[in-house]
N, C-alpha and C positions, 0 to 999 in steps of 0.2 A: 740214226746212222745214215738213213737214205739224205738227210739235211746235208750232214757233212760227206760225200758223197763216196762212203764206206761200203755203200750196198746198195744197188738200185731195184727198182721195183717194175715187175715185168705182169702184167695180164697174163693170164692160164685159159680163163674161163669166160663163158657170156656172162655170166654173173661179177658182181665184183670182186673178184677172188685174185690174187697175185703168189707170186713166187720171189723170192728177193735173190740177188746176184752178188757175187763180188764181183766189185771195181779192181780197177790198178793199186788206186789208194788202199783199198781193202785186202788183197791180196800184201802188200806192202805190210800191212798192219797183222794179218796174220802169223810172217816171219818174226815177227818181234813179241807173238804170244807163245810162238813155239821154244822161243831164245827162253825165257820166261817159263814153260813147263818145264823144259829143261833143266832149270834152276831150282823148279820144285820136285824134279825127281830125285836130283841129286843131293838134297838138303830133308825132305821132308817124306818121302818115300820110306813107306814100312817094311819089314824086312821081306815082304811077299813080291815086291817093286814097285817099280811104276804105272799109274792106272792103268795109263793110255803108252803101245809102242806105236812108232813111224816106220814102216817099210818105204826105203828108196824107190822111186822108179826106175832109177838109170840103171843100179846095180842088183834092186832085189831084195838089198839085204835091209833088216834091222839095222838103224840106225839115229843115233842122237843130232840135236842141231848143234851146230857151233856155229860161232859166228870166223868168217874166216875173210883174210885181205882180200878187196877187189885185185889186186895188182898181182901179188903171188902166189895168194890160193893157201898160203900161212894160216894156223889156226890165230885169233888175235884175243890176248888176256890181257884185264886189267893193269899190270906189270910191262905188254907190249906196247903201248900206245904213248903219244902224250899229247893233248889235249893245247890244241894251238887255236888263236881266235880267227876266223873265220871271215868272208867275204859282206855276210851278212850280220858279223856283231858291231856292238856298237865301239865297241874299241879301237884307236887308231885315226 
């Protein structure tokens, strides 16, 4: 992970000892394992719930992820989108 530059590695100690960090890239990737628990709270989650909840910082409260529009702040479902190619496909 520190390769692909998911987590960098930081000295602690005189010894060779480190602590590992999120990156931007890491951070980034986090968001999309939280989309992803998500999906297994709501799918796979025994009738006790989910393992693990998320408290907001902004508001406090429990709360689940969604993925939501950059632009309006909409929540965005598989049915909302469509899926156009891209600056970077090879199509076109």
């Amino acid at each position: 992970m520190v390769e692909q530059g998911v987590l960098e590695r930081r000295p602690y100690d005189a010894r060779p000892r480190y602590e590992y960090h999120l990156t931007g890239k890491g951070a980034d990737l986090v968001e999309m394992l939280m989309v992803m628990a998500r999906w297994g709270d709501r799918w796979l989650a025994g009738e006790a719930g989910p393992p693990v909840l998320y408290r907001h910082h902004a508001c406090g409260q429990i709360a689940h992820v969604e993925p939501a529009c950059s632009h309006c702040g909409e929540p965005m479902h598989a049915g909302d989108v469509d899926p156009l190619p891209g600056p970077g496909s090879a199509a076109g």
